[in-house]
KEDO-34937 format. One record per residue (C-alpha): x, y, z negated; residue in three letters; chain. Coordinates in nm, 3 decimals, m for minus. Layout:
KEDO-34937
KERO | X | Y | Z | code | unit
KERO | X | Y | Z | Ala | A
...
***
This chain:
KEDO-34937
KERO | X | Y | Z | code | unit
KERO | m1.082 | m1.142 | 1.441 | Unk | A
KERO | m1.198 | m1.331 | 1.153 | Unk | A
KERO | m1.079 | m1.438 | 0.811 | Unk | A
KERO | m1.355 | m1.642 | 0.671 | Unk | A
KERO | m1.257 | m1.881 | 0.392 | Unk | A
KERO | m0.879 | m1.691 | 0.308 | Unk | A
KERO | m0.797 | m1.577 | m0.012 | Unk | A
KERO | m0.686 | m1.239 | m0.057 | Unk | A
KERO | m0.527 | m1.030 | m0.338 | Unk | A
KERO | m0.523 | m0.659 | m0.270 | Unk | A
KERO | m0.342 | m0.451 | m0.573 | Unk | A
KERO | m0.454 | m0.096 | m0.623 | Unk | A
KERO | m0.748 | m0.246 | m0.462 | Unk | A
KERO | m0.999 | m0.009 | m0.653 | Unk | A
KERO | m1.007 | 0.267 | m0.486 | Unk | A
KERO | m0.830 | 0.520 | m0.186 | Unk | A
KERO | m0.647 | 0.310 | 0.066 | Unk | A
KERO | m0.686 | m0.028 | m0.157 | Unk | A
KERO | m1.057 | m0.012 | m0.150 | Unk | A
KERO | m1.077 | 0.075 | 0.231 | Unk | A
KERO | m0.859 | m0.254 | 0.262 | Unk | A
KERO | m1.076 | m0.445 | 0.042 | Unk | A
KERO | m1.402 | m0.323 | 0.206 | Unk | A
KERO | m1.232 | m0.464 | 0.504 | Unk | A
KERO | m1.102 | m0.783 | 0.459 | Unk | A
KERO | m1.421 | m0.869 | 0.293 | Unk | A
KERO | m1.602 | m0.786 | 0.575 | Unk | A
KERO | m1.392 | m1.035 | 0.815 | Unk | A
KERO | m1.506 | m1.298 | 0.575 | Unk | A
KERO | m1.200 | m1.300 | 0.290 | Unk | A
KERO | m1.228 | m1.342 | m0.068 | Unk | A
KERO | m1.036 | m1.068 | m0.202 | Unk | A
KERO | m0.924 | m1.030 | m0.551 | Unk | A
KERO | m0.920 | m0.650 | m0.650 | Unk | A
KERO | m0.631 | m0.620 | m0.887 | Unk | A
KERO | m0.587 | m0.248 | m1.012 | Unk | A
KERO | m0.424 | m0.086 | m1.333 | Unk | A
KERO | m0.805 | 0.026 | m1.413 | Unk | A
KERO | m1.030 | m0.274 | m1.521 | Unk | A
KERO | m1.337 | m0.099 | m1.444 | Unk | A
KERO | m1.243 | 0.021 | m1.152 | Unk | A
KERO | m1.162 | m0.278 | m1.009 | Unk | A
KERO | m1.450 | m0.476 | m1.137 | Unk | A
KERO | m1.666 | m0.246 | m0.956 | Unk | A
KERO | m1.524 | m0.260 | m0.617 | Unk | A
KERO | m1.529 | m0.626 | m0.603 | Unk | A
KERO | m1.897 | m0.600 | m0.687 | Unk | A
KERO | m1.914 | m0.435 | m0.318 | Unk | A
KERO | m1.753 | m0.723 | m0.171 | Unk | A
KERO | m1.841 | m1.103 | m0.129 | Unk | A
KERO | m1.981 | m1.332 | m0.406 | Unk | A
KERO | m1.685 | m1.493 | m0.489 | Unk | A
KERO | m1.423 | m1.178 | m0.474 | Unk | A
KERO | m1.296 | m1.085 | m0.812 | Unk | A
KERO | m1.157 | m0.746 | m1.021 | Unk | A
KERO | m0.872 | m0.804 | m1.223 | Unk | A
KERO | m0.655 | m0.536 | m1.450 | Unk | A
KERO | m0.340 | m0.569 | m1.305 | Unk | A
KERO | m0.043 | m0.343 | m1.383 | Unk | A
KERO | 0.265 | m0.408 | m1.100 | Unk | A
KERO | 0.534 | m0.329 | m1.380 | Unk | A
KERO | 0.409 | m0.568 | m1.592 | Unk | A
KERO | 0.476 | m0.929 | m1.523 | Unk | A
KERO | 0.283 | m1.078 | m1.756 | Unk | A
KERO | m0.004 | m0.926 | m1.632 | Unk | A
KERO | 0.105 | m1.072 | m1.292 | Unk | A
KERO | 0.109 | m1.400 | m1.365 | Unk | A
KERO | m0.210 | m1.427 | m1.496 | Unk | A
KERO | m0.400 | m1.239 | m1.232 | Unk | A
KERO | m0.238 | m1.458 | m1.004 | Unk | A
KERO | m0.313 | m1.783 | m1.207 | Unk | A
KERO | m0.668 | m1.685 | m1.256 | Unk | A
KERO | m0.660 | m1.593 | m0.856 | Unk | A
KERO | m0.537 | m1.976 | m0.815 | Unk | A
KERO | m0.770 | m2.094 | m1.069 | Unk | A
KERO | m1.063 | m1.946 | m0.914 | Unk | A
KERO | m1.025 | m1.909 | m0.534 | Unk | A
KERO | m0.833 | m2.187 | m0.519 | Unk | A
KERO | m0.534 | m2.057 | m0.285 | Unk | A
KERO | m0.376 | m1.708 | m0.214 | Unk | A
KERO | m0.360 | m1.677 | 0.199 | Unk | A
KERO | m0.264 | m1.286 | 0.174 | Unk | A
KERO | m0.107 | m1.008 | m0.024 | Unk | A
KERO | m0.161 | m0.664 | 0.054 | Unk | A
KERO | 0.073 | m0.446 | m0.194 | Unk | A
KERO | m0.127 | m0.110 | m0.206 | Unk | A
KERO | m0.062 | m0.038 | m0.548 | Unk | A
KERO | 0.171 | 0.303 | m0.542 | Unk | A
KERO | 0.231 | 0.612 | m0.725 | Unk | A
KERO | 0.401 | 0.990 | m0.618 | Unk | A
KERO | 0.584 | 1.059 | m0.929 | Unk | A
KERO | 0.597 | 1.076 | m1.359 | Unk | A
KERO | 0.309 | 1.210 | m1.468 | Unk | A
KERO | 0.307 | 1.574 | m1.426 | Unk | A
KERO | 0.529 | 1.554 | m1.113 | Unk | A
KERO | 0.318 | 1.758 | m0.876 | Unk | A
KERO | 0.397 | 2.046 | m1.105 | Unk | A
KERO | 0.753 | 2.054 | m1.116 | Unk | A
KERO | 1.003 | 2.221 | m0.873 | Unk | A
KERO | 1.214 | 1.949 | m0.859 | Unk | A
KERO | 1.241 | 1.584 | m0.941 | Unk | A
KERO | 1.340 | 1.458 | m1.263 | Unk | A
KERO | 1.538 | 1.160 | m1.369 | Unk | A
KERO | 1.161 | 1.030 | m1.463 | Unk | A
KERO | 1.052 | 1.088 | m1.107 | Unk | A
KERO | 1.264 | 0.860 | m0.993 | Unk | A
KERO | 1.253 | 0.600 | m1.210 | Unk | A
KERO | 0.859 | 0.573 | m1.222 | Unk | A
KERO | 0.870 | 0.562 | m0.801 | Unk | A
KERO | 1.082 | 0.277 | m0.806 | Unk | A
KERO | 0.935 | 0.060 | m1.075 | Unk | A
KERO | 0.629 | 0.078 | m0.945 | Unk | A
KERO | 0.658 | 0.169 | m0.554 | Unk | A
KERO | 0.952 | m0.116 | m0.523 | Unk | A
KERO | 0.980 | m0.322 | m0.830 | Unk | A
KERO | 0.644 | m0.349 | m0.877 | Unk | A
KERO | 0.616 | m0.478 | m0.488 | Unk | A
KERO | 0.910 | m0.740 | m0.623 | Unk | A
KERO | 0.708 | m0.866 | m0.883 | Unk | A
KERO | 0.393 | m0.923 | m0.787 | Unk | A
KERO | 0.558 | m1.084 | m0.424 | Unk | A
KERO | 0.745 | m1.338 | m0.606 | Unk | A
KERO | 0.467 | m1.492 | m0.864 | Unk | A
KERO | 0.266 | m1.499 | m0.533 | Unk | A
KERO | 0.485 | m1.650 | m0.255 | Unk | A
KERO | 0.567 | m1.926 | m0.500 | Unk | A
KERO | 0.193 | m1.993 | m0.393 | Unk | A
KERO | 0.276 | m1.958 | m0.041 | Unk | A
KERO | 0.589 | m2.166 | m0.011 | Unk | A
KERO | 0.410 | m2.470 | m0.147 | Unk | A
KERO | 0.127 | m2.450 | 0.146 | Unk | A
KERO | 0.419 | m2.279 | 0.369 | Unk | A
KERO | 0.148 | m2.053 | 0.512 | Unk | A
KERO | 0.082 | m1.675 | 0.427 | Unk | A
KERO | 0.055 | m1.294 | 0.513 | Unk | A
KERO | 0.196 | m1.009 | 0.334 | Unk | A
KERO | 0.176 | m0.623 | 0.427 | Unk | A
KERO | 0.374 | m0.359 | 0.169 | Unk | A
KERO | 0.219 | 0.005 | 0.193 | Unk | A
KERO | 0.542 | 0.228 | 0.283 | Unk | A
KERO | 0.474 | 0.547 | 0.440 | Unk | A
KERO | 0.622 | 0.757 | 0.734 | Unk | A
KERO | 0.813 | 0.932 | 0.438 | Unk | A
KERO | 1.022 | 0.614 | 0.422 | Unk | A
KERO | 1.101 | 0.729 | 0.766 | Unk | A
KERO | 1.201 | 1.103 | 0.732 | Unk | A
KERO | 1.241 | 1.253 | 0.390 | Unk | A
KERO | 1.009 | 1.517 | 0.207 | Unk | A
KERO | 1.172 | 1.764 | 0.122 | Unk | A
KERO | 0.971 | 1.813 | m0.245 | Unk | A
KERO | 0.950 | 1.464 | m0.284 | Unk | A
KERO | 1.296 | 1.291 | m0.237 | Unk | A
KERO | 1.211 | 1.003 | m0.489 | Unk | A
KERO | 0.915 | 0.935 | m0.314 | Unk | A
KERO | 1.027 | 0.940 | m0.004 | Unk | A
KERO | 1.344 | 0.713 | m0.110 | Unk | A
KERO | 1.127 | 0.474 | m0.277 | Unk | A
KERO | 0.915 | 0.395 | 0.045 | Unk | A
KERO | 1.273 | 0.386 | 0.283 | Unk | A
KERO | 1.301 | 0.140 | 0.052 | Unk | A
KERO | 1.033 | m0.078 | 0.088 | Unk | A
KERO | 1.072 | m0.102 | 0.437 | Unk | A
KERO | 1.406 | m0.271 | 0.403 | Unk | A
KERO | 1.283 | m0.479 | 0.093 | Unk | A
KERO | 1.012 | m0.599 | 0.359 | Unk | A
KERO | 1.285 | m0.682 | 0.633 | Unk | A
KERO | 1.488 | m0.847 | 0.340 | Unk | A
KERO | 1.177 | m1.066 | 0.229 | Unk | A
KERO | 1.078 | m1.144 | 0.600 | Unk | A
KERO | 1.396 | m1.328 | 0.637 | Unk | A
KERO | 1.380 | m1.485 | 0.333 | Unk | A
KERO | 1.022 | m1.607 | 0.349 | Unk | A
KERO | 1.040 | m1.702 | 0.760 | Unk | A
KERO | 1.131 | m2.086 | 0.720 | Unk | A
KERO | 0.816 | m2.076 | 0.471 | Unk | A
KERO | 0.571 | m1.974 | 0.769 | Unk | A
KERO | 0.493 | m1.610 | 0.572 | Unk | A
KERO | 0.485 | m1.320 | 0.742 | Unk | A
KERO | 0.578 | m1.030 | 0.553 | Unk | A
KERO | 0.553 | m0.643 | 0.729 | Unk | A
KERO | 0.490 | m0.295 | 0.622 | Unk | A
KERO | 0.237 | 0.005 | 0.683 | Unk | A
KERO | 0.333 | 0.339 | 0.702 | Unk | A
KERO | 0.047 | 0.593 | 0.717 | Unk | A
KERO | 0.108 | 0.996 | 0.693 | Unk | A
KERO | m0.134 | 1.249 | 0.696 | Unk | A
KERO | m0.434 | 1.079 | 0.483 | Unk | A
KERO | m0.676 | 1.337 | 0.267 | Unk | A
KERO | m0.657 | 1.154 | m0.066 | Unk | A
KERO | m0.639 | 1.307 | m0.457 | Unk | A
KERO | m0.239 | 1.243 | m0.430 | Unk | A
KERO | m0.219 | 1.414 | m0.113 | Unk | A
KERO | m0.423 | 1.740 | m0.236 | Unk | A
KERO | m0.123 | 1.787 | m0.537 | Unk | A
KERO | 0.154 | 1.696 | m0.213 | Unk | A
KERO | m0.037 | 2.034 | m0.036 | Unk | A
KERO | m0.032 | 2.203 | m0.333 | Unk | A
KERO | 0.369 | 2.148 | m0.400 | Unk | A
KERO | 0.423 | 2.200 | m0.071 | Unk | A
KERO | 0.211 | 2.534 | m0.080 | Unk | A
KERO | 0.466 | 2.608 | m0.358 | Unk | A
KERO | 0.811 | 2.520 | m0.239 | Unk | A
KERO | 0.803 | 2.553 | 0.154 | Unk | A
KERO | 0.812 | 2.884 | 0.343 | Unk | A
KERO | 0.592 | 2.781 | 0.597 | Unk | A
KERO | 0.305 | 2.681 | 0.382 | Unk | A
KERO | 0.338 | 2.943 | 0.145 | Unk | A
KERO | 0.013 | 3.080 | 0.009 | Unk | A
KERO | m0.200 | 2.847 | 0.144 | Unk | A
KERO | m0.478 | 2.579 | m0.037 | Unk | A
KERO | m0.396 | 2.242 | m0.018 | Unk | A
KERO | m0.594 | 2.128 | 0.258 | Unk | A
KERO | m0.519 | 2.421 | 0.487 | Unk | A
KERO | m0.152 | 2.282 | 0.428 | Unk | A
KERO | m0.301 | 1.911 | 0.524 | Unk | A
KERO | m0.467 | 2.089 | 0.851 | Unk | A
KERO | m0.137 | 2.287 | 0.954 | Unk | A
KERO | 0.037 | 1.959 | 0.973 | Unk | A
KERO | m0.181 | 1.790 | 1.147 | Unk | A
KERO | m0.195 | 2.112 | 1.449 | Unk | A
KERO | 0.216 | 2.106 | 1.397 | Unk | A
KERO | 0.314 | 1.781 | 1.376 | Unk | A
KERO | 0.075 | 1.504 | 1.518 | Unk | A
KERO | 0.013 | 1.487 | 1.877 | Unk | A
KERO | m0.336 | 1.348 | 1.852 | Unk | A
KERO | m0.439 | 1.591 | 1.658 | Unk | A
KERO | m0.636 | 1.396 | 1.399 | Unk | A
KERO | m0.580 | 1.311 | 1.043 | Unk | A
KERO | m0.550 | 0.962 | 0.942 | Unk | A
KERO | m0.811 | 0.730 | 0.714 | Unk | A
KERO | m0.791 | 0.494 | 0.469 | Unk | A
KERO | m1.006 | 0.305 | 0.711 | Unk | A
KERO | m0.744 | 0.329 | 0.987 | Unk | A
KERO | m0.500 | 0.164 | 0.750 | Unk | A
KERO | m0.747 | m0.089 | 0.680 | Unk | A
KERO | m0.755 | m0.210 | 1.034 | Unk | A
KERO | m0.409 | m0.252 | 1.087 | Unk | A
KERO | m0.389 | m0.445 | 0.789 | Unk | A
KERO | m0.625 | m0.666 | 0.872 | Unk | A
KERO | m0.484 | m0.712 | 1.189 | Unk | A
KERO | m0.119 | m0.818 | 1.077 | Unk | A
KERO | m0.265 | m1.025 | 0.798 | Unk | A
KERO | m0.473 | m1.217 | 1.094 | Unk | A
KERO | m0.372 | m1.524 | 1.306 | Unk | A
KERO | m0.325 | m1.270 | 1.609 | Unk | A
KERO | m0.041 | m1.138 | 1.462 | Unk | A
KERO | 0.114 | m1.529 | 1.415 | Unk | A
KERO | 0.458 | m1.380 | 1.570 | Unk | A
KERO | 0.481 | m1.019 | 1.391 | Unk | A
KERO | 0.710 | m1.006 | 1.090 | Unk | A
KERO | 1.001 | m0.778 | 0.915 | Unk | A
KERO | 0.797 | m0.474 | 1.104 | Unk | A
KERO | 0.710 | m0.131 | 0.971 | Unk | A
KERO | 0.398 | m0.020 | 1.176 | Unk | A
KERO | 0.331 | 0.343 | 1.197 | Unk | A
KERO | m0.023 | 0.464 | 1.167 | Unk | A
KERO | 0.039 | 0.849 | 1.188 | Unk | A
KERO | m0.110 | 0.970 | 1.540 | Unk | A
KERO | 0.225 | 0.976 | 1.711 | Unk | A
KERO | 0.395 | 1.170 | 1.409 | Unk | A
KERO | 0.719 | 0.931 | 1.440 | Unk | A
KERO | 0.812 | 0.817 | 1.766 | Unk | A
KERO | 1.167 | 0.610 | 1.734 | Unk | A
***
């Protein structure tokens, strides 16, 4: 599997998930432009990558900020071949401490888990539609599947961006883009360690546990492999649906979650 010579723009590409996605597309030969709300961040990942792979501050709610990542994305690579839209939050600020969600909650989820997948998609496919070729992959999560029960914004947000990726895989068919979604579950990240830590809080059968004993008793409870999921893991599928082997794979939402969802 190779993707020498694409272009690539991977937002929250810094770090977590988006780096592991950068690291990999890089190494199958893409230029990938690391676009992340952090500047630093991102100009230090793409240092890891190939010589012509750029970081770029980009935030997903703002669409000025958009637009000129992707112009300077066009202006420097020349075309954009794929979009991988990592970039995702869990809540407001603060939400990991609260016993329910707030009004805030939801509205921060959805600008940035849904809108902000809007936004970016349609400065970018207008890219796409004029070589009527490209890949897309939107980070959902199994939560989009079957709801949290301490994080029912979160959860809602990602259901939702597995129909906004059906939606835009009919739209963008007769264009030759592909357009699918990811959902991982059980991935040891910052964001997850708060998730163990609510959960530790609010459900009965967690209570009094640490964070990553939480993390462990789902894994023995609920996944019948038995093993916990990587960013690396995530990486792979992504690079294979943003590949020419997956030429006839669109509107999907693959599961990467060790047999957690089976339907």
């Amino acid at each position: 599997m190779s993707l020498k010579n694409k272009n690539a723009i991977v937002t929250g590409g810094a770090t977590g998930i988006g780096k592991a996605i950068s690291l990999k597309l890089s190494e199958l030969g893409a230029n990938v432009v690391v676009a992340d709300i952090i500047r630093e961040a991102a100009e230090s990942t793409a240092d890891e990558l190939s010589e012509r792979s750029i970081g770029i501050e980009c935030d997903v709610t703002d669409i000025d900020l958009i637009q000129r990542m992707v112009e300077h994305s066009v202006s420097e690579l020349g075309s954009i071949d794929i979009l991988v839209n990592n970039a995702g939050i869990a809540g407001a600020s603060g939400w990991f401490t609260r016993a329910e969600s707030t009004e805030e909650d939801w509205k921060a989820t959805y600008q940035v888990n849904v809108i902000g997948i809007q936004n970016v998609t349609a400065v970018a496919n207008d890219h796409m539609k004029k070589r009527r070729e490209g890949k897309i992959v939107n980070l959902a999560s199994i939560a989009g599947r079957e709801g949290r029960p301490s994080l029912p914004h979160y959860s809602a947000s990602k259901a939702a961006v597995i129909n906004l990726t059906q939606s835009m895989a009919m739209e963008l068919a007769r264009y030759n883009i592909n357009v699918n979604a990811i959902c991982p579950v059980l991935l040891w990240t910052p964001m997850w360690e708060q998730v163990g830590g609510r959960y530790a809080r609010d459900i009965p059968a967690y209570e009094g546990l640490e964070p990553k004993e939480v993390f462990y008793k789902m894994i023995e409870d609920r996944i019948p492999t038995g093993t916990e999921q990587t960013p690396e893991d995530v990486a792979d599928a992504t690079a294979f649906l943003v590949s020419d082997d997956a030429l006839n794979i669109t509107g999907q939402a693959l599961n990467v979650d060790g047999g957690f969802f089976m339907r």
